[in-house]
mmCIF file of the C-alpha atoms, coordinates in Angstrom:
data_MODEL
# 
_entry.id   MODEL 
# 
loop_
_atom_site.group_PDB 
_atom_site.id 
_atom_site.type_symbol 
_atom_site.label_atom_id 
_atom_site.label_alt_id 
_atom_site.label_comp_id 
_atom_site.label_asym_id 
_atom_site.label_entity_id 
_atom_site.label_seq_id 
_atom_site.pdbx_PDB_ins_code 
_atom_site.Cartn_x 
_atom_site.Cartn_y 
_atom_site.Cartn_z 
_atom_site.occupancy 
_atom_site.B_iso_or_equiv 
_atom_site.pdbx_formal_charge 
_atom_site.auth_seq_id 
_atom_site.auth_comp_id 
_atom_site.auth_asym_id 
_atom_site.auth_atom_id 
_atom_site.pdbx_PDB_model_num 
ATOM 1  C CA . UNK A 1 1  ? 54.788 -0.239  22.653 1.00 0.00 ? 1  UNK A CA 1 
ATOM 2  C CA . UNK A 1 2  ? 51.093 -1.224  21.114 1.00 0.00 ? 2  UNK A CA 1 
ATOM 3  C CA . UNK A 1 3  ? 48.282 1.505   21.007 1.00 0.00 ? 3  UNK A CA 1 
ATOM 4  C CA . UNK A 1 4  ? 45.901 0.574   23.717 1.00 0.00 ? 4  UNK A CA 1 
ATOM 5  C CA . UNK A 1 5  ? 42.776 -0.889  22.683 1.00 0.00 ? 5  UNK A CA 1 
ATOM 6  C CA . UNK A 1 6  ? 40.012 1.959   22.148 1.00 0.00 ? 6  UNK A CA 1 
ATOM 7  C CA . UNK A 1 7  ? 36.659 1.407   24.884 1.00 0.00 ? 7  UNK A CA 1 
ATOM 8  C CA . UNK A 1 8  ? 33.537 -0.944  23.258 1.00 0.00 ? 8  UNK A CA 1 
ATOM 9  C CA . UNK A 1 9  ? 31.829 1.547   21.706 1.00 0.00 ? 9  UNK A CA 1 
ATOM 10 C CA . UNK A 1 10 ? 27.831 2.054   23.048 1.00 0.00 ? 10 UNK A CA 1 
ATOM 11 C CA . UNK A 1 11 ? 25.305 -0.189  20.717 1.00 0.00 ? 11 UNK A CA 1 
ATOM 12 C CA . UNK A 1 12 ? 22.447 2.879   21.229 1.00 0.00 ? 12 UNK A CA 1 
ATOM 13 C CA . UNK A 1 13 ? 24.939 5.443   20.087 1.00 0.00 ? 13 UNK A CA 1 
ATOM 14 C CA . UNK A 1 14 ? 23.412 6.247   16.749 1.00 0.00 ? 14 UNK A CA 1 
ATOM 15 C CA . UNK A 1 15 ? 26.967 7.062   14.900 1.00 0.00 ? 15 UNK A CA 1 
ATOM 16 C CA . UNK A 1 16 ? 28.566 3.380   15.549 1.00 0.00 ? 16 UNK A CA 1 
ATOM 17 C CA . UNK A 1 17 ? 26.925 1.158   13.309 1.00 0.00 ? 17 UNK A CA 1 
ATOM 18 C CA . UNK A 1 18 ? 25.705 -1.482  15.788 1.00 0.00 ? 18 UNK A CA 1 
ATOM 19 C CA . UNK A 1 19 ? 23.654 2.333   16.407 1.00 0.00 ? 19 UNK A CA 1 
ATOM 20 C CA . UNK A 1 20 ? 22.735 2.693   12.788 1.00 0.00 ? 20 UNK A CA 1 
ATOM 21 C CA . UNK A 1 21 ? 21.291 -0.841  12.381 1.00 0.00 ? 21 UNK A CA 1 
ATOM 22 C CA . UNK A 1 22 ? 19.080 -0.605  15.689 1.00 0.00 ? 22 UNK A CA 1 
ATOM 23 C CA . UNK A 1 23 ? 17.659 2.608   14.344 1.00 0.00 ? 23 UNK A CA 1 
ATOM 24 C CA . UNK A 1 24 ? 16.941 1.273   11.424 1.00 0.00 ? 24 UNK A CA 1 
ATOM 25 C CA . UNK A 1 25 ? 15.119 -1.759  12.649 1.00 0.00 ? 25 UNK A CA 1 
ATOM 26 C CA . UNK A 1 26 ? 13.168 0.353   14.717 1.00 0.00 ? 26 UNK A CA 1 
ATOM 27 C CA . UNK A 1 27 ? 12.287 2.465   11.947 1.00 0.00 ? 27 UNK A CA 1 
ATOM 28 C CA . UNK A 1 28 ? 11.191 -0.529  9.772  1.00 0.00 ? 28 UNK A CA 1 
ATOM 29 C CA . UNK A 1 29 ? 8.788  -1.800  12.832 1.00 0.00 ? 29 UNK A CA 1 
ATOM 30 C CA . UNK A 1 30 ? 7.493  1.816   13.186 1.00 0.00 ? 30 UNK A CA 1 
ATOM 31 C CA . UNK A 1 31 ? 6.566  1.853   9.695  1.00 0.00 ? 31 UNK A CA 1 
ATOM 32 C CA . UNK A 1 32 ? 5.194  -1.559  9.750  1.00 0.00 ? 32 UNK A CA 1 
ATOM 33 C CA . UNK A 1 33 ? 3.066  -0.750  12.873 1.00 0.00 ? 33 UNK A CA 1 
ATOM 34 C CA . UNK A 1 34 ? 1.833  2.080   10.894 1.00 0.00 ? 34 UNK A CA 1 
ATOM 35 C CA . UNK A 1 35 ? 0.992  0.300   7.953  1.00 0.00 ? 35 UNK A CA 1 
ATOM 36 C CA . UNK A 1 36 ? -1.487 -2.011  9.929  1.00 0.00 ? 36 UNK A CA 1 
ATOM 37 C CA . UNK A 1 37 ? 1.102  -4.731  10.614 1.00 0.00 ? 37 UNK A CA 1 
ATOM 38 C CA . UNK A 1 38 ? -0.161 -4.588  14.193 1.00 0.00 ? 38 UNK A CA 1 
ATOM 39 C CA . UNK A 1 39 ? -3.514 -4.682  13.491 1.00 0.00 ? 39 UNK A CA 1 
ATOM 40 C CA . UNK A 1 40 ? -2.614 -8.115  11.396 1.00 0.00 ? 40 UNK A CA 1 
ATOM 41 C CA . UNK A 1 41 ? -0.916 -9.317  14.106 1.00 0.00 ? 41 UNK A CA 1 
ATOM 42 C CA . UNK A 1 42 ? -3.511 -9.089  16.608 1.00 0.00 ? 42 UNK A CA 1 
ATOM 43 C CA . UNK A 1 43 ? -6.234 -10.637 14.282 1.00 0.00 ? 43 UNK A CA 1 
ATOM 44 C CA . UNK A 1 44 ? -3.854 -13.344 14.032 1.00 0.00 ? 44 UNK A CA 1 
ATOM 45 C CA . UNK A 1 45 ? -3.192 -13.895 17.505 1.00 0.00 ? 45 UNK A CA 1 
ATOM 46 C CA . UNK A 1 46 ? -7.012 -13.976 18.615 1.00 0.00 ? 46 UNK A CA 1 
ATOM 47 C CA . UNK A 1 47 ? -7.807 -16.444 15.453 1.00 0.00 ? 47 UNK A CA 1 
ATOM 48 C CA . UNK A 1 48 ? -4.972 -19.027 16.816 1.00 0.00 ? 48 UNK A CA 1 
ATOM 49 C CA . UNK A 1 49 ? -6.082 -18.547 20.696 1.00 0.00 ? 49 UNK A CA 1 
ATOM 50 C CA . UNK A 1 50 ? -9.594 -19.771 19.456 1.00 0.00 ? 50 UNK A CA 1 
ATOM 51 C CA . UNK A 1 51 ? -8.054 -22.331 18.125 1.00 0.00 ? 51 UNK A CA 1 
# 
């Protein structure tokens, strides 16, 4: 008889590693954010609209 085949696992659950590499993408945005990447990107944005 074959072992039945264990439930998906959830991707927000931060011990499977579809988990771990969410968290860590959101980490790298946070600290991007942070670090005046949002700022950047909103200069950006308004030079191309006036464009």
């Amino acid at each position: 008889m074959r072992s039945p085949v264990p439930p998906p696992r959830d991707p927000d659950d931060a011990d499977s590693p579809a988990g771990k590499k969410r968290a860590a993408v959101q980490d790298r945005v946070k600290k991007w954010r942070s670090g005046g990447g949002g700022e950047m990107r909103a200069e950006f944005e308004a030079s191309i609209a006036g464009k």
